[in-house]
PyMOL Python script that loads the backbone (N, CA, C, O; Angstrom):
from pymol import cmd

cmd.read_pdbstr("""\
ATOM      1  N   UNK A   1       2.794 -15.524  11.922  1.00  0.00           N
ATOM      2  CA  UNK A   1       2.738 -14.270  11.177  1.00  0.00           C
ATOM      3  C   UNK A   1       3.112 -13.133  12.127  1.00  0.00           C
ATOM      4  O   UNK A   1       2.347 -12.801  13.033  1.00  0.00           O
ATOM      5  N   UNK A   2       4.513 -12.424  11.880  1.00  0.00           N
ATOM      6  CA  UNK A   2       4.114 -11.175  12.629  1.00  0.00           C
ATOM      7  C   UNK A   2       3.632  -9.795  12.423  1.00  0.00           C
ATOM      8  O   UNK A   2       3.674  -9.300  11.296  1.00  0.00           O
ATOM      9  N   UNK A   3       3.327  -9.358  13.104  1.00  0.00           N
ATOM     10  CA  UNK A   3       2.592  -7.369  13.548  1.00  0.00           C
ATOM     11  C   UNK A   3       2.891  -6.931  12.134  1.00  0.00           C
ATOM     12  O   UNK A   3       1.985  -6.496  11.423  1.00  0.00           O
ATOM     13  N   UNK A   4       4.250  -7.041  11.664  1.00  0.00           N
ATOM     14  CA  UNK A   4       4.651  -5.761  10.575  1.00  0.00           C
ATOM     15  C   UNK A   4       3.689  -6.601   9.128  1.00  0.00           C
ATOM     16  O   UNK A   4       3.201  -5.946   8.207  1.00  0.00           O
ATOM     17  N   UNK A   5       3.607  -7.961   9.226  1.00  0.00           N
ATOM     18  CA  UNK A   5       3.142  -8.832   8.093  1.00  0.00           C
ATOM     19  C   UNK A   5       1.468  -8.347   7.842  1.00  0.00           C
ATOM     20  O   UNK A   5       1.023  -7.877   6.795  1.00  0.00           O
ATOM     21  N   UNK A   6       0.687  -8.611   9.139  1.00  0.00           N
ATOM     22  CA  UNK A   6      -0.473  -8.335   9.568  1.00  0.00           C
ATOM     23  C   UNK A   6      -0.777  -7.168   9.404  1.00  0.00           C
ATOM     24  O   UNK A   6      -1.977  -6.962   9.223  1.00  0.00           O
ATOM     25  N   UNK A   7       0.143  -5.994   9.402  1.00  0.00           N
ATOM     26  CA  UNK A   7      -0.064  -4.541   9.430  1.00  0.00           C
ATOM     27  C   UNK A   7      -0.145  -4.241   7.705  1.00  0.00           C
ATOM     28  O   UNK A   7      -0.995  -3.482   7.239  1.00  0.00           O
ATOM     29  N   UNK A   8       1.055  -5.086   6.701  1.00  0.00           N
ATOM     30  CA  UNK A   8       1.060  -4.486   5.544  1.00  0.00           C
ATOM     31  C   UNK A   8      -0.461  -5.824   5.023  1.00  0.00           C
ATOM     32  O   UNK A   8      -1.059  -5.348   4.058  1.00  0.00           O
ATOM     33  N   UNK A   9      -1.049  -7.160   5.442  1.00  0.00           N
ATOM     34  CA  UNK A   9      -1.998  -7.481   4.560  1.00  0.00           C
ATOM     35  C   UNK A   9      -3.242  -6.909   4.809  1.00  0.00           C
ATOM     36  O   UNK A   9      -4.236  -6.982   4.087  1.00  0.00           O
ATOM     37  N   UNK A  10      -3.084  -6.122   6.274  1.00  0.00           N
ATOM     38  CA  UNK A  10      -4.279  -5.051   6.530  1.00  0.00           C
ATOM     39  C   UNK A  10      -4.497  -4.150   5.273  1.00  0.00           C
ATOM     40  O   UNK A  10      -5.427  -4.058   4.471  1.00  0.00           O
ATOM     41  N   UNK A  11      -3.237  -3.491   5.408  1.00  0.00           N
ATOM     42  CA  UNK A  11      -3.514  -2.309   4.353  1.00  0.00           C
ATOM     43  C   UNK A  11      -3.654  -2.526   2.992  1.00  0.00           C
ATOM     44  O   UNK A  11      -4.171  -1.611   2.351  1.00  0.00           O
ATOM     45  N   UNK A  12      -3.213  -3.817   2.236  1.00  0.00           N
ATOM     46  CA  UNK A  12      -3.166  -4.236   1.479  1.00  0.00           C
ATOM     47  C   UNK A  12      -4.597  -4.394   1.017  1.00  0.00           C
ATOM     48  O   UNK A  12      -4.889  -3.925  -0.083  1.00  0.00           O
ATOM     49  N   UNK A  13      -5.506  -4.994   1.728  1.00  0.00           N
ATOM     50  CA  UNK A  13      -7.439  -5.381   1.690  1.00  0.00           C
ATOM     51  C   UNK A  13      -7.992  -3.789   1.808  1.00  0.00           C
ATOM     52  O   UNK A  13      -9.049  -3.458   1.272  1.00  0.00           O
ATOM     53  N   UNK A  14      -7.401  -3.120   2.349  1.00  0.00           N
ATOM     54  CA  UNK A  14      -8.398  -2.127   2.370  1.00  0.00           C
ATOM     55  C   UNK A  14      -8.215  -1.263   1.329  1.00  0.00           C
ATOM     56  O   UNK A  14      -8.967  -0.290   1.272  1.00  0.00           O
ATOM     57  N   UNK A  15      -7.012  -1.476   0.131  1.00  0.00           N
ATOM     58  CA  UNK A  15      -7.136  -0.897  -1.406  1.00  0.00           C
ATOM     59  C   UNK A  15      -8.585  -1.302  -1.865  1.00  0.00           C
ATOM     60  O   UNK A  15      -9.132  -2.391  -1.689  1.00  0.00           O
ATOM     61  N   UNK A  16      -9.147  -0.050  -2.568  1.00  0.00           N
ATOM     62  CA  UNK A  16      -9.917  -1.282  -3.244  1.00  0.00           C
ATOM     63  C   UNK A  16      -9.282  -1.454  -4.755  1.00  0.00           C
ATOM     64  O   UNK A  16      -8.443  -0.804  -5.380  1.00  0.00           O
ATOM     65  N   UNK A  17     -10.086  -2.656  -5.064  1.00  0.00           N
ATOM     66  CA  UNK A  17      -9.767  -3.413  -6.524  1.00  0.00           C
ATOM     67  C   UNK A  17     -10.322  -2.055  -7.842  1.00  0.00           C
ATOM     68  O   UNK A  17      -9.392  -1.509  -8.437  1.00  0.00           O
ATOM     69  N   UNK A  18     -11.529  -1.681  -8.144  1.00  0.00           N
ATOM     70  CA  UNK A  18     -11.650  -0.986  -9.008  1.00  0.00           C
ATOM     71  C   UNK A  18     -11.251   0.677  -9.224  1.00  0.00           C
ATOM     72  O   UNK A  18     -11.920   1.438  -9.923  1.00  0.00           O
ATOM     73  N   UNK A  19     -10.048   1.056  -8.491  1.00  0.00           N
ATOM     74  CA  UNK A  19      -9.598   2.296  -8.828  1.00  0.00           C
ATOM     75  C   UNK A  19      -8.282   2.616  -8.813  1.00  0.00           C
ATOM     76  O   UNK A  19      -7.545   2.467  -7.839  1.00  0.00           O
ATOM     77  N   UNK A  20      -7.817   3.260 -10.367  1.00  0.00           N
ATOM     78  CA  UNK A  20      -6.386   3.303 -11.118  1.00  0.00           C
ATOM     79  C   UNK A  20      -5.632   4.561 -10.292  1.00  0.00           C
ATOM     80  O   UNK A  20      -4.453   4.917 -10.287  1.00  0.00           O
ATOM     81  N   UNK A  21      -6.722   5.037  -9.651  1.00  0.00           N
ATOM     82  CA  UNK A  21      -5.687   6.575  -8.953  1.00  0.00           C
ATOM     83  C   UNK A  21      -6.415   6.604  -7.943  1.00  0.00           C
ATOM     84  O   UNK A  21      -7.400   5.991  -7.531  1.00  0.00           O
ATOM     85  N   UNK A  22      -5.715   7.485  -7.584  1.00  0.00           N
ATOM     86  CA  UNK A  22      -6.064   7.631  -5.493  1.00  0.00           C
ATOM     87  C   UNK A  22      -5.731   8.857  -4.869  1.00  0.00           C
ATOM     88  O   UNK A  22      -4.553   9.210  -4.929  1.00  0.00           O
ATOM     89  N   UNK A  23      -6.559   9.576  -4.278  1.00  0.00           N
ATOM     90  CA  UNK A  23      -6.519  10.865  -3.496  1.00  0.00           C
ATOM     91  C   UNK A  23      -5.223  10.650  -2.613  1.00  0.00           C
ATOM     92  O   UNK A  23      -4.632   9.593  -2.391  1.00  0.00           O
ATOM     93  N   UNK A  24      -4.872  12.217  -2.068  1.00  0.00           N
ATOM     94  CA  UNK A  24      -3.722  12.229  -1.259  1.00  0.00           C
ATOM     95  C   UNK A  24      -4.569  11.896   0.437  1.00  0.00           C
ATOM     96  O   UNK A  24      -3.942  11.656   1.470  1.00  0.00           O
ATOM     97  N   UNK A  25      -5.537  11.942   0.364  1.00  0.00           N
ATOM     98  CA  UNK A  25      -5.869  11.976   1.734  1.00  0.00           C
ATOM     99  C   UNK A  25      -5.993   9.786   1.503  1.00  0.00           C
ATOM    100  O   UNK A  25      -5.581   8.854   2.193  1.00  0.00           O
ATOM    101  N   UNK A  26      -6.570   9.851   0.521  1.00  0.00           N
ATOM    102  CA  UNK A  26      -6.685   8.359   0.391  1.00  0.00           C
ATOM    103  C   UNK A  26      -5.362   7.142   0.687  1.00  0.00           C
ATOM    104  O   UNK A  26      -5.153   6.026   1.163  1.00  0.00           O
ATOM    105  N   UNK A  27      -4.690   8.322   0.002  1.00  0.00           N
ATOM    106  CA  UNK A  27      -3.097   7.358   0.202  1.00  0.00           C
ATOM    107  C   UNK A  27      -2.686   7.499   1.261  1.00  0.00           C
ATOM    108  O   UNK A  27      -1.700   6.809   1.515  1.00  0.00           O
ATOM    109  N   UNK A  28      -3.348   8.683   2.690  1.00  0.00           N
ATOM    110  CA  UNK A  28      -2.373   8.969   3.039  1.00  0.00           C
ATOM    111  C   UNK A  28      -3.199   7.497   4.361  1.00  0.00           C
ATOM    112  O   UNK A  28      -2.573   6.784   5.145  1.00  0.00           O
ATOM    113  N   UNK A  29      -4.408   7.527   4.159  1.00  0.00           N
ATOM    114  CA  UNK A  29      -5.018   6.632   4.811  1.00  0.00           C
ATOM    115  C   UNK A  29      -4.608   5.204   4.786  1.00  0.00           C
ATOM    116  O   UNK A  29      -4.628   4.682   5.901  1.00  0.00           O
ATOM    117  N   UNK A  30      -4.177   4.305   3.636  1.00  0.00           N
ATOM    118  CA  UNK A  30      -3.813   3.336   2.531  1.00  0.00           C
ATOM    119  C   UNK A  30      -2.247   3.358   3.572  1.00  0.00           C
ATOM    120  O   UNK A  30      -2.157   2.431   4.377  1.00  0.00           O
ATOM    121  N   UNK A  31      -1.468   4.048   3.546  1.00  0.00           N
ATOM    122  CA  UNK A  31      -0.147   3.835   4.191  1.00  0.00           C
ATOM    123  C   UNK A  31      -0.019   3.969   5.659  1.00  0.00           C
ATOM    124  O   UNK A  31       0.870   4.569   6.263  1.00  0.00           O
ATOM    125  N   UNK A  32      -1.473   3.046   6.366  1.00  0.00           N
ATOM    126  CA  UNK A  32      -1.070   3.751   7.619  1.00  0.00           C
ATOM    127  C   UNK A  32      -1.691   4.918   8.285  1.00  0.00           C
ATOM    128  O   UNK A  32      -1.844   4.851   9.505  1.00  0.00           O
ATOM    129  N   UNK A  33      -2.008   5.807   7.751  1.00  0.00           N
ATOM    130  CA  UNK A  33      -2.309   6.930   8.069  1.00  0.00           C
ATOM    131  C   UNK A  33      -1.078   7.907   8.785  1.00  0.00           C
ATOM    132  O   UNK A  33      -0.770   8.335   9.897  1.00  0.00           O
ATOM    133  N   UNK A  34      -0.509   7.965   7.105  1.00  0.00           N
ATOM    134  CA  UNK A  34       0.552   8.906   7.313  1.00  0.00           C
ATOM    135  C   UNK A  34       0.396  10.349   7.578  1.00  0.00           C
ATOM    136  O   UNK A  34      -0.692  10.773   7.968  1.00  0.00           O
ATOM    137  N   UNK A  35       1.500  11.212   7.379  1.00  0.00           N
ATOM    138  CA  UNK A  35       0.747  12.684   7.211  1.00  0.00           C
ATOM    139  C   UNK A  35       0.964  13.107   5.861  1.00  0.00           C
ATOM    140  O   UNK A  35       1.682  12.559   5.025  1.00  0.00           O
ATOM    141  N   UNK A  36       0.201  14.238   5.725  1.00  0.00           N
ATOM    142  CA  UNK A  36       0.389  15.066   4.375  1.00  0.00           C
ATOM    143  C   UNK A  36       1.617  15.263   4.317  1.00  0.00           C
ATOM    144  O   UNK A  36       1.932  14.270   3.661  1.00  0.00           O
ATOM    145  N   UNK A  37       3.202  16.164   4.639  1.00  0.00           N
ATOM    146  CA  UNK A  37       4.321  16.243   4.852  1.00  0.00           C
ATOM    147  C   UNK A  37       4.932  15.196   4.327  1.00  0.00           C
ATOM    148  O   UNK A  37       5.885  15.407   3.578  1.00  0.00           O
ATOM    149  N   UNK A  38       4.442  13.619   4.656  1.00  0.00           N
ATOM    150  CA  UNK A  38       4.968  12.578   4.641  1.00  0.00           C
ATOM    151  C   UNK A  38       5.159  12.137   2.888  1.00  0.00           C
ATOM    152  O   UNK A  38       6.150  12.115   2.157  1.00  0.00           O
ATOM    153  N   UNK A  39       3.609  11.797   2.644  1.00  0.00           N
ATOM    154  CA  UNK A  39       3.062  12.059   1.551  1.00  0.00           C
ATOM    155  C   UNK A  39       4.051  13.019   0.153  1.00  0.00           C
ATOM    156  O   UNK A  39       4.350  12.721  -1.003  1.00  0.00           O
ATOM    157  N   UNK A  40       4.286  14.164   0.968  1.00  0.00           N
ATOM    158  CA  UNK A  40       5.175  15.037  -0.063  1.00  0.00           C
ATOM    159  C   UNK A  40       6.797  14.648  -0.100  1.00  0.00           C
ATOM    160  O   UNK A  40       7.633  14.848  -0.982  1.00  0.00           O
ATOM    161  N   UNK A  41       6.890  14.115   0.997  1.00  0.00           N
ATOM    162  CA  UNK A  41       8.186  13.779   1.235  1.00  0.00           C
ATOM    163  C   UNK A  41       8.845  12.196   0.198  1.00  0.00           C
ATOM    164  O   UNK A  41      10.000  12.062  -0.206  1.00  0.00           O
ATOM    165  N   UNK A  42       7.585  11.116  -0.018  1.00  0.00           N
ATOM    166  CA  UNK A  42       7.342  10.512  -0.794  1.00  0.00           C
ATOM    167  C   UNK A  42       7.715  10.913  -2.115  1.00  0.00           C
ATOM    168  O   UNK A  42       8.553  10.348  -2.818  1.00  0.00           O
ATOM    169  N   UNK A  43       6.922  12.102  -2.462  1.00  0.00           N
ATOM    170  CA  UNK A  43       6.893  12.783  -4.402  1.00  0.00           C
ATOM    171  C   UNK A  43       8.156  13.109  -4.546  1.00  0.00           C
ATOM    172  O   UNK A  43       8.900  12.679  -5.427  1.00  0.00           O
ATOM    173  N   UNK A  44       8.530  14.143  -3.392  1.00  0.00           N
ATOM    174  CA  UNK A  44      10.080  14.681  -3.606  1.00  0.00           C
ATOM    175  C   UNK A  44      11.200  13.370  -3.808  1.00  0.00           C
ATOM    176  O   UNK A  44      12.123  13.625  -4.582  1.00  0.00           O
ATOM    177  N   UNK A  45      11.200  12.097  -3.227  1.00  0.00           N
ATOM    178  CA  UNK A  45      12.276  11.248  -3.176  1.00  0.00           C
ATOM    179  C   UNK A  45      11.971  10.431  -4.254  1.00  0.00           C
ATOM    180  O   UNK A  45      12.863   9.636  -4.549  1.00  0.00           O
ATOM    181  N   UNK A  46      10.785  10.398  -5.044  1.00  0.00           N
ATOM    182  CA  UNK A  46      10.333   9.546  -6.015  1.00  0.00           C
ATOM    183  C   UNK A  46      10.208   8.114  -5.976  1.00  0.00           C
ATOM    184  O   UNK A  46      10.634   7.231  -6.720  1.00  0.00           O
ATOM    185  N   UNK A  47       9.348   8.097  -4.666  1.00  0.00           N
ATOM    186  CA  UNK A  47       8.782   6.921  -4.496  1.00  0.00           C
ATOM    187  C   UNK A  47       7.375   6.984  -4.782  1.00  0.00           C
ATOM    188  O   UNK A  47       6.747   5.972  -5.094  1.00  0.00           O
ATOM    189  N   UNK A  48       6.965   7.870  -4.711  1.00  0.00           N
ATOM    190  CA  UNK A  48       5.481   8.103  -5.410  1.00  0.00           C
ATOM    191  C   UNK A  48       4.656   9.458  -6.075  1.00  0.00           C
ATOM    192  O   UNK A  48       3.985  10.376  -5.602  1.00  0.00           O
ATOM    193  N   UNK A  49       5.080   9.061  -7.389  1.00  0.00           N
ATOM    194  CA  UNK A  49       5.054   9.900  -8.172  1.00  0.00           C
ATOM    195  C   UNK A  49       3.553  10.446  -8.506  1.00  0.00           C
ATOM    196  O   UNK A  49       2.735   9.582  -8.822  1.00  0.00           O
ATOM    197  N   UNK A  50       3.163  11.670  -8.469  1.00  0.00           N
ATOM    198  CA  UNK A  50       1.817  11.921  -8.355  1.00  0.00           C
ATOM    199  C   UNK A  50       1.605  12.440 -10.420  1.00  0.00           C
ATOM    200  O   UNK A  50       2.413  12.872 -11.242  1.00  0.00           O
ATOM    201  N   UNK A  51      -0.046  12.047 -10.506  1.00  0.00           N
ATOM    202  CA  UNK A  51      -0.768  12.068 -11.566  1.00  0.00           C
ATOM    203  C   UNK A  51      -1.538  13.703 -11.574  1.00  0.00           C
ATOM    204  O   UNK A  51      -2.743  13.741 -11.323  1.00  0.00           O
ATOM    205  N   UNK A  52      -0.678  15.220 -11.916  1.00  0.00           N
ATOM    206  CA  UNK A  52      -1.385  16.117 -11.738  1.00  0.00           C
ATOM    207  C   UNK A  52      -2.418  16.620 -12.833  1.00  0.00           C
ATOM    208  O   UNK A  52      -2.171  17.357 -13.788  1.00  0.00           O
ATOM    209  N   UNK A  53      -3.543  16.095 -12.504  1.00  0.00           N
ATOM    210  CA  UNK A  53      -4.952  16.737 -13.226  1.00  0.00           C
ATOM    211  C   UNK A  53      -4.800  18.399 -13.016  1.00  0.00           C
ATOM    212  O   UNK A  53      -4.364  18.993 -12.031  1.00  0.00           O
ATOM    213  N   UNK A  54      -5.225  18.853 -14.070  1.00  0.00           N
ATOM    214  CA  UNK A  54      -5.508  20.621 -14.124  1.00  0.00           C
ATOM    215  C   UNK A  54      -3.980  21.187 -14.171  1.00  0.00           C
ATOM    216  O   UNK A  54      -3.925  22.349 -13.768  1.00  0.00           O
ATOM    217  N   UNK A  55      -3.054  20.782 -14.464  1.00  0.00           N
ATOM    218  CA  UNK A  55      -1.547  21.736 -14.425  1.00  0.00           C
ATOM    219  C   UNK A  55      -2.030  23.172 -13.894  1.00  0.00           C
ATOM    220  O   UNK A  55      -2.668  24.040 -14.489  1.00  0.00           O
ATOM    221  N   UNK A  56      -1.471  23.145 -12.450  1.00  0.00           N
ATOM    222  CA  UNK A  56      -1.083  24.682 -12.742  1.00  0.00           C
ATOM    223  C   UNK A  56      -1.289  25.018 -10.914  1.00  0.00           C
ATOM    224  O   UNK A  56      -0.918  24.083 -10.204  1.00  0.00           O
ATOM    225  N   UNK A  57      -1.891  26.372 -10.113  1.00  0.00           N
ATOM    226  CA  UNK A  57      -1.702  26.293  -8.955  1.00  0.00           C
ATOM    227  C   UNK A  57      -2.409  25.727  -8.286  1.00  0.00           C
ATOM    228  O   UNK A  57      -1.829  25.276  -7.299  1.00  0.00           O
ATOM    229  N   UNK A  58      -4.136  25.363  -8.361  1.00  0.00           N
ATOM    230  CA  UNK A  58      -4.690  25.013  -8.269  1.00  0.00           C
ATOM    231  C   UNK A  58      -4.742  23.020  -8.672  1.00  0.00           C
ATOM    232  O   UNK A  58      -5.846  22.492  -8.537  1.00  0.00           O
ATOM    233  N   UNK A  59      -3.863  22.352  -9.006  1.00  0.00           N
ATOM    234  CA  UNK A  59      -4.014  21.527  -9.580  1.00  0.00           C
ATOM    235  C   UNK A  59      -4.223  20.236  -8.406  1.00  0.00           C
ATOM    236  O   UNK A  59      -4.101  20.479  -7.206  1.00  0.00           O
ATOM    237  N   UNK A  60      -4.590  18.684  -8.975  1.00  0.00           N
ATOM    238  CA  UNK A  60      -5.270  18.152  -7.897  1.00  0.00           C
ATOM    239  C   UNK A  60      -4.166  16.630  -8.104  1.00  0.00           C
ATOM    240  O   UNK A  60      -4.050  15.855  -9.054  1.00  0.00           O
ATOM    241  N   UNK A  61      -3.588  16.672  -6.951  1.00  0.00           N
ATOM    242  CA  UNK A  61      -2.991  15.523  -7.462  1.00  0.00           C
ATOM    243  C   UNK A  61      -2.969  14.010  -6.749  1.00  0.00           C
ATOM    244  O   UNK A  61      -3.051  13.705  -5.559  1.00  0.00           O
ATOM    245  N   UNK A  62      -2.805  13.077  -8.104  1.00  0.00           N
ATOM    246  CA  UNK A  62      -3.636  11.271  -7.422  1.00  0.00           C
ATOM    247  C   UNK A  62      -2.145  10.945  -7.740  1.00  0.00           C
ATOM    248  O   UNK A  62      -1.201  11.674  -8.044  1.00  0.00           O
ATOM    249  N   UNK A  63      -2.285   9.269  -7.523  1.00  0.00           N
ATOM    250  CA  UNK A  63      -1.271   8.600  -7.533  1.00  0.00           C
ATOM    251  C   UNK A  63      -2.277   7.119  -7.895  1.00  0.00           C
ATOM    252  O   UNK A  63      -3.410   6.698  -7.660  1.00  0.00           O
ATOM    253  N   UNK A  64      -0.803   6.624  -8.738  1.00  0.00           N
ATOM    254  CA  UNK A  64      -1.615   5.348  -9.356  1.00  0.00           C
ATOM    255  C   UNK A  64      -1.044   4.688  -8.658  1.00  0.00           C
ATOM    256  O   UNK A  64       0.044   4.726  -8.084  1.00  0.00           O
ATOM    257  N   UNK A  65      -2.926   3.195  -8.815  1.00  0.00           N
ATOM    258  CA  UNK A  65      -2.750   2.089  -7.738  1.00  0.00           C
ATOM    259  C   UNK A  65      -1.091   1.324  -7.600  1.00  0.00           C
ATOM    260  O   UNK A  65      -0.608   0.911  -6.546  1.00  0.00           O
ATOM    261  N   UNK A  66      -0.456   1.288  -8.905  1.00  0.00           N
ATOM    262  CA  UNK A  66       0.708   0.550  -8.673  1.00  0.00           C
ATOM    263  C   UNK A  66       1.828   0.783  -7.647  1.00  0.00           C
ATOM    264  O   UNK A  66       2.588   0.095  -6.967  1.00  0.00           O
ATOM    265  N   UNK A  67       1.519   2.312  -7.899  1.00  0.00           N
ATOM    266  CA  UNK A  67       2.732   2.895  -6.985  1.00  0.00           C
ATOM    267  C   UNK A  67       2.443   2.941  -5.387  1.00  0.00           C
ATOM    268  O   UNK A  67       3.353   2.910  -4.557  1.00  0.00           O
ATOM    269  N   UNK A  68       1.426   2.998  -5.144  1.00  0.00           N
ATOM    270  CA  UNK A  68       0.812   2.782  -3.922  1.00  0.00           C
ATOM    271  C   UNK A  68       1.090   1.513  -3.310  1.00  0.00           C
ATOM    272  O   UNK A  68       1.560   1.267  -2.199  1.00  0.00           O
ATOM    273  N   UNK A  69       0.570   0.454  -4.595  1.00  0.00           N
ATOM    274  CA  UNK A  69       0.880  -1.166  -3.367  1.00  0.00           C
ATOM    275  C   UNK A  69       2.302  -1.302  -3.442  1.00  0.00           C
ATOM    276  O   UNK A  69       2.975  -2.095  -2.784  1.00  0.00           O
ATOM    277  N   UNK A  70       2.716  -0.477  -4.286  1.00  0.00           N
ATOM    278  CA  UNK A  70       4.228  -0.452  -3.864  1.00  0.00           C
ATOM    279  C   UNK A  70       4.994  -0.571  -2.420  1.00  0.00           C
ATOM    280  O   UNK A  70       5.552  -1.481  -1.806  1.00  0.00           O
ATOM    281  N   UNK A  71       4.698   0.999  -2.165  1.00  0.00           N
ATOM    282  CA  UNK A  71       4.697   1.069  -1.021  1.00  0.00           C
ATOM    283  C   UNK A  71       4.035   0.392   0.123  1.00  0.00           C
ATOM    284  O   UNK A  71       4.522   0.496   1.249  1.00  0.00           O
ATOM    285  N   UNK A  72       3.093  -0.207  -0.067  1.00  0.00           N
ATOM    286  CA  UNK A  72       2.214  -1.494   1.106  1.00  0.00           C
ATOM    287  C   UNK A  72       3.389  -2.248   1.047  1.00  0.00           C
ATOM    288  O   UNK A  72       3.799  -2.539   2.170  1.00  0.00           O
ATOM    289  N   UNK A  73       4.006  -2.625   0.211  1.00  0.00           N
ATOM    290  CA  UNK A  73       4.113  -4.084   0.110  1.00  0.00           C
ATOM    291  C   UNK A  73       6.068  -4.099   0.669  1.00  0.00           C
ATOM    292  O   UNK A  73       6.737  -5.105   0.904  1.00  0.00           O
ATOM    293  N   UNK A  74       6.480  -2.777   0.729  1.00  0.00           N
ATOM    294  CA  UNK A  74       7.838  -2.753   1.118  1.00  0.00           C
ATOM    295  C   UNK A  74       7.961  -2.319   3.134  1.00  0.00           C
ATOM    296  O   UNK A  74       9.059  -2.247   3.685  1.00  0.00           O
TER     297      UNK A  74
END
""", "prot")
cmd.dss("prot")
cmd.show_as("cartoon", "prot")
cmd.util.cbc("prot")
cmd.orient("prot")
């Protein structure tokens, strides 16, 4: 097995099973521990499309589990 295999079934176990959406700090933890920047850089290219609760400036935005192990798993 190598490093990069071991690195994505790491991150893969530490999803957990019972939740459909996921904080940006959560995801950003989930991928590694990317950065926020990164994260946005993600939404903008539409690889991970965020779920915005509250429309508007203030609004809070998740991302569903699918799109997430997406990204684990590439």
């Amino acid at each position: 097995m190598t490093t990069s295999t071991k690195i994505v079934r790491q991150r893969a176990d530490a999803i957990p099973d019972d939740r459909l959406l996921f904080s940006r700090k959560q995801v950003m933890r989930m991928l590694g521990g990317i950065s926020y920047p990164t994260v946005i850089r993600l939404e903008k290219a539409g690889k991970l499309p965020p779920v915005k609760l509250k429309p508007g400036k203030t609004c809070k935005a998740f991302y569903r589990r699918a799109d997430v192990m997406a990204l684990v798993e590439t």
